[in-house]
N, C-alpha and C positions, 0 to 999 in steps of 0.2 A: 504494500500500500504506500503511494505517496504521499510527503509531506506536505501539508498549505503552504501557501504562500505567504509568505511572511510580514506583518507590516512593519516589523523594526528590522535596520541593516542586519546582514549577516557578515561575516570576516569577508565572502566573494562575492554578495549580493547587495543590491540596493532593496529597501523592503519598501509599502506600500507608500508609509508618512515620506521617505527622501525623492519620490518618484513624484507623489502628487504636488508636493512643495519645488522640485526644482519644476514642472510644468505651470505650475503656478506661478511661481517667477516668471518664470520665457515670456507668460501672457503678458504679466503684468507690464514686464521692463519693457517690451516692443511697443504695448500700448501708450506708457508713459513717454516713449523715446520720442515716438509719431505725436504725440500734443503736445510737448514741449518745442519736438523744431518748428513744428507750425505755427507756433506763437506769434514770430517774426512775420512772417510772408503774411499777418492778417493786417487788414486796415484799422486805422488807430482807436474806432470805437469796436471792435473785437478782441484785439490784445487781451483787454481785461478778463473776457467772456474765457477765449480760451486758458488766459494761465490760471482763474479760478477754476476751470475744468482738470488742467494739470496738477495744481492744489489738492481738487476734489478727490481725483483718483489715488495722488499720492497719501495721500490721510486715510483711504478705505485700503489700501494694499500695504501700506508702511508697516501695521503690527505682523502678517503672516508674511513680509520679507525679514524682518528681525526674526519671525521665529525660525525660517530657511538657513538665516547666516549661523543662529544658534544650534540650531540639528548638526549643520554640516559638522561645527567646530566640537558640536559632543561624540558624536557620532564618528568620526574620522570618513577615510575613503573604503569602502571595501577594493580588494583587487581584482584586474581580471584574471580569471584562469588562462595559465601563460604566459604573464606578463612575465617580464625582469624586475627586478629589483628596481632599479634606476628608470625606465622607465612607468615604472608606478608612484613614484617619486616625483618626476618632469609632470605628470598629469596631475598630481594634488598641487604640487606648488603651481601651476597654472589656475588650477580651480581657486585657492586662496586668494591669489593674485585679482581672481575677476571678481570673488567675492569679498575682498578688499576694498576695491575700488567703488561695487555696490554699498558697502557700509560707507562711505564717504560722502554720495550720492543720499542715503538717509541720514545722514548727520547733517548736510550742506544745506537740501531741499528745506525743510522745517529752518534751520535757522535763517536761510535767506528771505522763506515769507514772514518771519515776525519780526527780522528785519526792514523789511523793504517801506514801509513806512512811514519811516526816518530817514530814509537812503543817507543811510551811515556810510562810512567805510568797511564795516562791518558785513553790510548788505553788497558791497562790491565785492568784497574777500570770501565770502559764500558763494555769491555767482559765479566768480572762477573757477572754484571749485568743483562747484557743480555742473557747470556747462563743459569744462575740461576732462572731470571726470564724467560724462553724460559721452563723449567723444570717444577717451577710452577704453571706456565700456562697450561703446559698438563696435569696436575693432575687435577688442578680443572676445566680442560675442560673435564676431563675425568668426577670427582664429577659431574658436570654440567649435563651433557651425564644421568649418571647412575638417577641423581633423576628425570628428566624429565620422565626416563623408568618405575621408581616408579610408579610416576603420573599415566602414560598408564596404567598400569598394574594391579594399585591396589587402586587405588582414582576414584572414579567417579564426577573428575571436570573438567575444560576446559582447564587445564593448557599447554598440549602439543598442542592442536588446535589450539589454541589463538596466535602461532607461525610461523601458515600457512595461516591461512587469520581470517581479521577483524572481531568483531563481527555486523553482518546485524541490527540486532533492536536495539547496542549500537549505532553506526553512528551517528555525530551529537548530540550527548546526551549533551555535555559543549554548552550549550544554553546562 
């Protein structure tokens, strides 16, 4: 008989909570990426309309992106079956790296709009931040993107799977 599927990692699995929350991010972050750059390109009595919609969406997704950055960092990375050593290495410090740059991006957002107000310096030194780190975050969502398609494409291991459901015989393997 096989095992369920798991909702908490396993040592070589992603379980059900690391799979729903990193898709949950992808949605969120693309959607927030897309209303924040269109801020600009709108005419001046829109501006407001759309970055209170960028506000809106960042204020209903900001608690369950904390709670993704906090899984990942309890949770570690499981590996794939196969990997090297070093390579299982190069793929967490990449993933910290983007989920870095996300914890910046909720630290920056919030402080820039109860800034912004005052157009402090304070609210200048936020926007850099956030629109720099809003930049390369797309890059390396895009790097991210591209090696995953590697995987697919030209590896025969489990790494793009691994991202859409548990592995069945890992379940339960942390005994």
């Amino acid at each position: 008989m096989s095992k369920p599927r798991s909702l908490l990692d396993t040592k070589n699995s992603f379980g059900w909570l690391s799979i729903g929350l990193h898709w949950f991010a992808t949605f969120a972050i693309i959607l927030l990426w897309f209303v924040g750059q269109s801020i600009a390109s709108q005419s001046v009595e829109q501006i407001d309309v759309r970055r209170s919609l960028h506000i809106t969406i960042g204020l209903i997704v900001w608690l369950p992106l904390v709670a993704r950055l906090a899984w990942r960092y309890k949770s570690g990375h499981p590996r794939v079956n196969g990997q090297t050593l070093l390579e299982h290495r190069l793929a967490k410090a990449a993933h910290y790296v983007m989920l870095f740059v996300l914890m910046i991006m909720l630290l920056s957002g919030p402080l820039m709009a109860w800034a912004m107000p005052d157009r402090s310096s304070l609210s200048e030194f936020a926007f850099a931040f956030h629109s720099n780190a809003a930049k390369a975050l797309a890059v390396l969502v895009v790097l991210h993107s591209l090696a995953a398609l590697k995987h697919l494409m030209f590896h025969e291991d489990e790494t793009v799977a691994r991202i859409f459901l548990p592995r069945k015989d890992d379940a339960q393997d942390e005994e």
